[in-house]
Backbone as CSV, one residue per row, in Angstrom:
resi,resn,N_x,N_y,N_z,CA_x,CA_y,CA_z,C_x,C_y,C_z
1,UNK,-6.609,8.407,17.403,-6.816,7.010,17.060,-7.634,6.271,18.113
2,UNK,-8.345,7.099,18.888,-8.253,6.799,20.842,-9.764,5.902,20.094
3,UNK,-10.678,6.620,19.031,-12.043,6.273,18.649,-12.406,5.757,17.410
4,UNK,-11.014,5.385,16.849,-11.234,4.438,15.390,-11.857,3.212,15.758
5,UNK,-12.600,2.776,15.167,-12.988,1.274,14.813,-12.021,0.639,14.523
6,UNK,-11.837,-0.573,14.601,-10.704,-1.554,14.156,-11.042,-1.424,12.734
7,UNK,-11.908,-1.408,12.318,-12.233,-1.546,10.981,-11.267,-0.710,10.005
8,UNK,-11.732,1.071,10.745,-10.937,2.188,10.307,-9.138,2.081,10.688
9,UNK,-9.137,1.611,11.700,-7.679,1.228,12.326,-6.864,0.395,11.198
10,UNK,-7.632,-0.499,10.841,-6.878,-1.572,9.667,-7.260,-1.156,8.335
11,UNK,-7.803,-0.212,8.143,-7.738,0.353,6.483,-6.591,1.483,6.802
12,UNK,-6.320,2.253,7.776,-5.132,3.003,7.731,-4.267,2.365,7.583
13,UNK,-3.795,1.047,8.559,-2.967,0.232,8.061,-2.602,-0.395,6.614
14,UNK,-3.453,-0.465,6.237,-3.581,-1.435,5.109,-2.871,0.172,4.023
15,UNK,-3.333,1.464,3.835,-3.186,2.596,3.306,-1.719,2.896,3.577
16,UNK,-1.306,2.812,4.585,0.258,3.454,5.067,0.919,2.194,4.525
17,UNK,0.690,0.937,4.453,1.378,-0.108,3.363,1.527,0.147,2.176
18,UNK,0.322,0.694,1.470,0.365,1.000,0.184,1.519,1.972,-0.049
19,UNK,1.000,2.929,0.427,1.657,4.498,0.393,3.318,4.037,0.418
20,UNK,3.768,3.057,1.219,5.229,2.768,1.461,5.200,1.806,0.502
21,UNK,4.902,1.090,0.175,5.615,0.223,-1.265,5.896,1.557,-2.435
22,UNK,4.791,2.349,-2.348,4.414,3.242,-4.054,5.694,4.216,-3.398
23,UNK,6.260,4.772,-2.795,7.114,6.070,-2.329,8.525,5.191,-1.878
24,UNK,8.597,3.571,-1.996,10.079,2.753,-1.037,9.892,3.927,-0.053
25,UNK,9.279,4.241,1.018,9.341,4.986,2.211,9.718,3.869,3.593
26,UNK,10.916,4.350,3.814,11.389,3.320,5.430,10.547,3.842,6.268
27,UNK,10.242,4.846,6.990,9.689,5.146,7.635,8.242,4.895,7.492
28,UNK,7.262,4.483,6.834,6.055,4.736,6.009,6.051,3.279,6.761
29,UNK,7.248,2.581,6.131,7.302,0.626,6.153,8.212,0.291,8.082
30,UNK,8.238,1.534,8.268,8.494,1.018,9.855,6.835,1.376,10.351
31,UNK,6.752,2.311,10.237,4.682,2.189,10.858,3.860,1.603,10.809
32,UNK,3.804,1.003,9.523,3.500,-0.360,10.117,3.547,-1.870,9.833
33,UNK,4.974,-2.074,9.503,5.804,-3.332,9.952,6.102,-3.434,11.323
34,UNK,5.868,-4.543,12.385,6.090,-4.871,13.701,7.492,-5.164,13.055
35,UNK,8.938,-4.689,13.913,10.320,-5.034,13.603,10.839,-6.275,13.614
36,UNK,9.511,-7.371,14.009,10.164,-8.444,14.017,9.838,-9.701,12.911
37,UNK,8.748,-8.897,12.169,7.728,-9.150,11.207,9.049,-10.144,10.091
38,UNK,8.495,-11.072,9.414,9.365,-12.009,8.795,8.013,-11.695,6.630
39,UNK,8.719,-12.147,6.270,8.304,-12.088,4.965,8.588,-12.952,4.019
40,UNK,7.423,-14.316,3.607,7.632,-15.706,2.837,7.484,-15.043,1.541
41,UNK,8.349,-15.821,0.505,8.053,-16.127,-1.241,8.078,-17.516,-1.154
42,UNK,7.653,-18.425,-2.441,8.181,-19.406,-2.881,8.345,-19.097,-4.714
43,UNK,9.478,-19.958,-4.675,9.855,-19.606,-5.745,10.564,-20.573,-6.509
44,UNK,10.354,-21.333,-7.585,10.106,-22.253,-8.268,10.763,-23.587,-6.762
45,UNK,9.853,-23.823,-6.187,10.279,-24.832,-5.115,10.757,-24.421,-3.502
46,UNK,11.138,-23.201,-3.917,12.076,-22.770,-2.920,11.505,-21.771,-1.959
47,UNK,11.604,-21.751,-0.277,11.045,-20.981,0.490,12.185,-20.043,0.741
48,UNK,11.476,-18.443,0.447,12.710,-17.705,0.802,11.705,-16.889,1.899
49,UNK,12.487,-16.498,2.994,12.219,-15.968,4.084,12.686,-14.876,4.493
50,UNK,12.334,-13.954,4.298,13.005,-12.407,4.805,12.962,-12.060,6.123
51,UNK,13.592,-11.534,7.352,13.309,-10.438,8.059,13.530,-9.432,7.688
52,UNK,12.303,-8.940,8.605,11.761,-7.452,8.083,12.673,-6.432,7.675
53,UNK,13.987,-6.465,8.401,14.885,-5.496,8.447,15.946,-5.424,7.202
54,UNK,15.572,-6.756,6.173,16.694,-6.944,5.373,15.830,-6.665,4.445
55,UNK,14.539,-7.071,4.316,13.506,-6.525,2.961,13.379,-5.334,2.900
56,UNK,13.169,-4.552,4.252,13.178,-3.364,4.378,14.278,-2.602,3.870
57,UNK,15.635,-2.918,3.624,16.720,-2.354,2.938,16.357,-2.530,1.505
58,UNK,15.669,-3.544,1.109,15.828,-3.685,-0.407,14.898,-3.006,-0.848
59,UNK,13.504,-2.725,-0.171,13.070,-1.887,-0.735,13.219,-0.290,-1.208
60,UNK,13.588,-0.188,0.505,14.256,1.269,0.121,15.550,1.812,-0.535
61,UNK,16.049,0.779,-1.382,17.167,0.708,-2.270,16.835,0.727,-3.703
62,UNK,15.705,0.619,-3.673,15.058,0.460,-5.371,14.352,1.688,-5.744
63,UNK,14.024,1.637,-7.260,13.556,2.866,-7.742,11.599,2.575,-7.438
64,UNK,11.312,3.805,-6.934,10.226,3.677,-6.365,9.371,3.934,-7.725
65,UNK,8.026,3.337,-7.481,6.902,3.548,-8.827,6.778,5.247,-8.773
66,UNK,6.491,5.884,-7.296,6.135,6.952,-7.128,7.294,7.845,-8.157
67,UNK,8.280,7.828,-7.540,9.820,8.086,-8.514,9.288,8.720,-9.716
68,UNK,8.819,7.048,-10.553,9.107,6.870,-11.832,7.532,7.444,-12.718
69,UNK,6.688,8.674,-11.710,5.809,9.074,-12.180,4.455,8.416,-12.273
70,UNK,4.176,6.651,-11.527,3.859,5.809,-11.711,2.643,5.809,-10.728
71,UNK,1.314,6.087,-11.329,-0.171,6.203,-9.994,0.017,4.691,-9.065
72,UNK,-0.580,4.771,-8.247,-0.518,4.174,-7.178,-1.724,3.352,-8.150
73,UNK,-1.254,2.137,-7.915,-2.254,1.064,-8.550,-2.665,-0.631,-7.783
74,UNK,-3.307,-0.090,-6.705,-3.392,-0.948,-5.402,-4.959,-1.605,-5.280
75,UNK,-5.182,-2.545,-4.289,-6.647,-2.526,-3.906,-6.882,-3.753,-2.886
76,UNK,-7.489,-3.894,-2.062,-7.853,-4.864,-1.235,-8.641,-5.987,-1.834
77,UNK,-8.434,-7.017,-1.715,-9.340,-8.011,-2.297,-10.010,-8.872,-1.597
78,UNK,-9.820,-8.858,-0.434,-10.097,-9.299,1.155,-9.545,-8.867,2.210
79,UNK,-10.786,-9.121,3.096,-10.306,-9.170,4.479,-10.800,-10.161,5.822
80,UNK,-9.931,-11.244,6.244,-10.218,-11.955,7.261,-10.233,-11.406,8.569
81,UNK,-11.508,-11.248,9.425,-10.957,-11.269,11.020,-10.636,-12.699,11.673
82,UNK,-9.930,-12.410,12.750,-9.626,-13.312,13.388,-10.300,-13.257,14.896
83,UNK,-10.069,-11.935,14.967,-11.001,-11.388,16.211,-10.833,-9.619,15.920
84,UNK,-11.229,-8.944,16.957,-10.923,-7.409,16.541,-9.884,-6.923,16.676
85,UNK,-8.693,-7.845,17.031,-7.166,-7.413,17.009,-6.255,-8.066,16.083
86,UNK,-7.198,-8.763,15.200,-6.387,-10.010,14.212,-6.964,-10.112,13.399
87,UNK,-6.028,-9.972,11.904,-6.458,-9.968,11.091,-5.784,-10.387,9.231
88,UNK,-6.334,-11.097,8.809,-5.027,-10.982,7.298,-6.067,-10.176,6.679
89,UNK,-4.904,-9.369,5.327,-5.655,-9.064,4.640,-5.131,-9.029,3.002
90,UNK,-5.869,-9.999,2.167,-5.390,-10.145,0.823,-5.152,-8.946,-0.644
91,UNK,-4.196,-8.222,-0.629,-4.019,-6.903,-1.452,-3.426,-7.848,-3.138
92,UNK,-3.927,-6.615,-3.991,-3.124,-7.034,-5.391,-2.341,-5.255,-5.386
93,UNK,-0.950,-5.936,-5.980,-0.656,-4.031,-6.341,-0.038,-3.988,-7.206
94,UNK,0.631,-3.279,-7.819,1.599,-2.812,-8.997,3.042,-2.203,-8.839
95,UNK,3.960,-2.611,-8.985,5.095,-1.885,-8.285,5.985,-1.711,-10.309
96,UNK,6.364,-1.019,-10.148,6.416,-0.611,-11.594,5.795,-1.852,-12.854
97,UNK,6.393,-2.738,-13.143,5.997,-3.260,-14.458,5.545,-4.666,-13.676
98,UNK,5.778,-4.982,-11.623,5.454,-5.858,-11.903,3.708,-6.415,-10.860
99,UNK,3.327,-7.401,-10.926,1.907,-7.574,-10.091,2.343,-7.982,-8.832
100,UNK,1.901,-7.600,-7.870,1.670,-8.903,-6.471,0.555,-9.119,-5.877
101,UNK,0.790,-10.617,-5.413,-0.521,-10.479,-4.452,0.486,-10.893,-3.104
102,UNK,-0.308,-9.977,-1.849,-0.066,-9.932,-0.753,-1.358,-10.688,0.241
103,UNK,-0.744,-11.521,0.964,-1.597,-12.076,2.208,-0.600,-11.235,3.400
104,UNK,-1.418,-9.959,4.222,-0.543,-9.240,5.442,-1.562,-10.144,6.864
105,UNK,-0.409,-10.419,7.606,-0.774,-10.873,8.986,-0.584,-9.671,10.130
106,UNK,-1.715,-9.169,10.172,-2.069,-7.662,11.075,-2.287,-7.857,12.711
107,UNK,-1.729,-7.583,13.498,-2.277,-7.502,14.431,-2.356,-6.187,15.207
108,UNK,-3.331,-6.124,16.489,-3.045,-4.449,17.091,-2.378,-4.556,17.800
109,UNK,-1.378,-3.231,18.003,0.056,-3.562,18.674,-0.268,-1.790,19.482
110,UNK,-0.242,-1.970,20.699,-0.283,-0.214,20.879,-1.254,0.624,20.396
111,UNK,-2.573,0.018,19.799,-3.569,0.942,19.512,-3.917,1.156,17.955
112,UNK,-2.355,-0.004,17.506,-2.165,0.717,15.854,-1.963,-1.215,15.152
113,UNK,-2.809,-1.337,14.166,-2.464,-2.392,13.492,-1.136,-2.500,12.998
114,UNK,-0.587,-3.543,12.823,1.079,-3.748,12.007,1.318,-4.881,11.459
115,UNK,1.631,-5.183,10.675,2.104,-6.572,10.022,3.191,-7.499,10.806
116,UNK,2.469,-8.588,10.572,3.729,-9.353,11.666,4.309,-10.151,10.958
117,UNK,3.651,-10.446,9.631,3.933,-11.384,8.718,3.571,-11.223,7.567
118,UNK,4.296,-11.466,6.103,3.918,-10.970,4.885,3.738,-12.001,4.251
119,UNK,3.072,-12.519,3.447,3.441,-13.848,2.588,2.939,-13.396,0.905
120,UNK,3.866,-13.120,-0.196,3.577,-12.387,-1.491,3.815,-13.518,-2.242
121,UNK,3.938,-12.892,-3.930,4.235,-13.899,-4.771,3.864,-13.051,-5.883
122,UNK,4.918,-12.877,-6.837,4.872,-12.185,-8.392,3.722,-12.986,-8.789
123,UNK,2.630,-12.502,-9.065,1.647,-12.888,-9.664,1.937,-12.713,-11.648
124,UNK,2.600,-11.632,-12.192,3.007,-11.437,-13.618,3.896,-10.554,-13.674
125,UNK,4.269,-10.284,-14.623,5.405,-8.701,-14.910,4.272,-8.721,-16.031
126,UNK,4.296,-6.978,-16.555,3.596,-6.717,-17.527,4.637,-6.012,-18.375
């Protein structure tokens, strides 16, 4: 990783996110979630606020898309720098029947991008 580009550095990141929503993989979502990383919804009015460690249970408590035979149905739709260690980046994905869009707050931590902050929102169920 000694000669990745940040560029390449934060599409792995952005890839090992995917890969852990589509598989509920804890480990996948500890690589790169920073442990102290917090996670906003709003929801009809209401701010709900996760730490990382309690979303992180719920995910890996649910039936995964991967599971349920279900292609990985992801994609980047942006990406902001902030500088070459900072960065959001706006994803849409599919987690069985339903949509999200993700704004991830990335920074480099040790050589390796990680989310420090999530901010989503059910975009539809299909």
């Amino acid at each position: 990783t000694g000669r990745m580009t940040s560029d390449e550095r934060l599409s792995t990141a952005v890839d090992i996110y995917f890969r852990a929503l589509h598989g509920c993989d804890g480990d996948l979502l500890d690589a790169v979630f920073h442990p102290t990383a917090s996670l906003f919804d709003v929801d009809d009015g209401y701010v709900r606020v996760d730490p990382y460690p309690i979303w992180r249970q719920e995910v890996v408590s649910r039936p995964s898309p991967a599971a349920a035979g279900q292609q990985r149905d992801d994609n980047v739709v942006a990406v902001h720098w902030l500088s070459a260690s900072c960065a959001t980046v706006h994803v849409r994905l599919r987690i069985l029947d339903q949509i999200f869009v993700d704004h991830l707050s990335f920074v480099l931590d040790d050589g390796r991008f990680r989310i420090v902050a999530k901010t989503w929102h059910l975009e539809r169920t299909t």
